[in-house]
N, C-alpha and C positions, 0 to 999 in steps of 0.2 A: 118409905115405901114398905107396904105391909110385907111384901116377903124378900125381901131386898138382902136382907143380912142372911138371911137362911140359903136364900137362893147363891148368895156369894161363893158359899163356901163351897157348892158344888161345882163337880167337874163336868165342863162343857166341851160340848165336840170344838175346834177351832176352826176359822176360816182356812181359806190357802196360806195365808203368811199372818203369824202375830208373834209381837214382839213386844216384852218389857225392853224400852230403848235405854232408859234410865230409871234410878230413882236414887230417892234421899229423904231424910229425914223432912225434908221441907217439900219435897211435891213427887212428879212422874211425868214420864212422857210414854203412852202408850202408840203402838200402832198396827192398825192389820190389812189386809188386802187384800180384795178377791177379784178374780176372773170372772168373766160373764160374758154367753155367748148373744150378748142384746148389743144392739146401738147405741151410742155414748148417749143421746137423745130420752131413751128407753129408762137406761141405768141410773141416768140422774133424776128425771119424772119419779123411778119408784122412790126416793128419795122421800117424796114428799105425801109419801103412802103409807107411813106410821103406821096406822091402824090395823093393816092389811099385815103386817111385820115383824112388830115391837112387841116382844114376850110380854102378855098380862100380868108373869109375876114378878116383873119391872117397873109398877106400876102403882102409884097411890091409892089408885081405886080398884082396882084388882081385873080392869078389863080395858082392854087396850082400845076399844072403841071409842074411850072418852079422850083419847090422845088427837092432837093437830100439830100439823106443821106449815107455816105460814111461809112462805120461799119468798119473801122479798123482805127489803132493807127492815129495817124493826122488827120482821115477824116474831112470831113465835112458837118454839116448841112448848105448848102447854095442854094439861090435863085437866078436864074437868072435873071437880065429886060434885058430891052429894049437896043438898039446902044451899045452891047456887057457889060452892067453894069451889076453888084450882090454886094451880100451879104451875108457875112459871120455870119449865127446867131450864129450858137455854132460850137467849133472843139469838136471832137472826142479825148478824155484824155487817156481812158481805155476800152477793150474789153476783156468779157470774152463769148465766143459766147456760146448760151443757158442760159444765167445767168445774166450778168450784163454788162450794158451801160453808162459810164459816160461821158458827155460830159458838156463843158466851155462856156461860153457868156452871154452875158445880151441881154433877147430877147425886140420884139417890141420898145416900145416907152425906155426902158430900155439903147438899145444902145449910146443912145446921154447923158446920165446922167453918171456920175462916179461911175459907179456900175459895180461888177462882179457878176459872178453866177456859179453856178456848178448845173449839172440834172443828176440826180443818176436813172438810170431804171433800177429794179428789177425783175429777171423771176423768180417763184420758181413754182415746182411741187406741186397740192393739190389733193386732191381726187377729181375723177372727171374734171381733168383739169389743170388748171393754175393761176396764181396770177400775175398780172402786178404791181409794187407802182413805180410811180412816185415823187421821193422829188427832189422839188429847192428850191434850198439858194441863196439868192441875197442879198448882201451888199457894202454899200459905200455909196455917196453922190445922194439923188435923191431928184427932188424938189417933195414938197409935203410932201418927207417923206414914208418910207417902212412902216411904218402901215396904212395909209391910201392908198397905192400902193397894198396893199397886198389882199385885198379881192376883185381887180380887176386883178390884175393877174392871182388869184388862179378861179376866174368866166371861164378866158379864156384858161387854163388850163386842168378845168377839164369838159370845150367842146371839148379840142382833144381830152381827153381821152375815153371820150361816144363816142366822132368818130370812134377810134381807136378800142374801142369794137365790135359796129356796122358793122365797115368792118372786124373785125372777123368772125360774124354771117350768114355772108353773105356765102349764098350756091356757091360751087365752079360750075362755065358754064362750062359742055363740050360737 
């Protein structure tokens, strides 16, 4: 991701709740969560609104509009370039629509390292709203090492998720 590594190392606002869970020389377990005053219905639908969301400087091709997300069994989170190229960041593992999103891959600078990953997305109904948690587990061989990989993932992370929030917020044009 062209600005993926630059982008890491800055400091981002965080959601309501993030947390390095773990880590080790061998992986991490990240996780964040936010509030939202939408319908469980709502919250999980923007899920699959990437585009609308996902920081451009997250991004292979440096605009987020070339991003999808496919919400059923095989889908995929992928990005199109340029002279017909992509990339596959995560497949889609498990759906249960309004509830839960699991999807596979090692994202960013993660893909070229011997790492896997699974991202668990959580909808649950609260008063007043909704709960989104985000956890990823990434383990295997990365240089550097998942504990020092880990409080940059989790920076870039938990700026999709304050995006994700954000374009909740946002009053519907009609």
């Amino acid at each position: 991701m062209r600005h993926f590594f630059m982008a890491m190392g800055l400091a981002v606002a965080a959601p309501a709740s993030a947390e390095v869970v773990g880590s080790s020389p061998g992986g991490f377990v990240l996780r964040h969560s936010v509030q939202l005053v939408v319908p469980v219905d709502r919250a999980y639908t923007a899920i699959g609104e990437l585009p609308r969301w996902w920081s451009k400087d997250h991004t292979y091709s440096g605009d987020s509009a070339n991003l999808s997300l496919t919400m059923r069994p095989g889908g995929c989170f992928c990005e199109t370039l340029e002279k017909g190229g992509g990339i596959e960041h995560m497949r889609v593992v498990l759906v249960q629509p309004g509830e839960r999103l699991l999807m596979t891959g090692a994202l960013g600078p993660l893909l070229y390292e011997g790492v896997a990953g699974v991202m668990d997305l959580k909808v649950e109904r609260i008063a007043g709203g909704s709960r989104v948690t985000m956890e990823y587990r990434a383990a295997g061989f990365a240089a550097g090492g998942g504990e020092k990989l880990a409080p940059l993932v989790d920076k870039v992370l938990g700026e999709q998720l304050r995006r994700y929030r954000e374009h909740l917020s946002r009053r519907p044009r009609g």
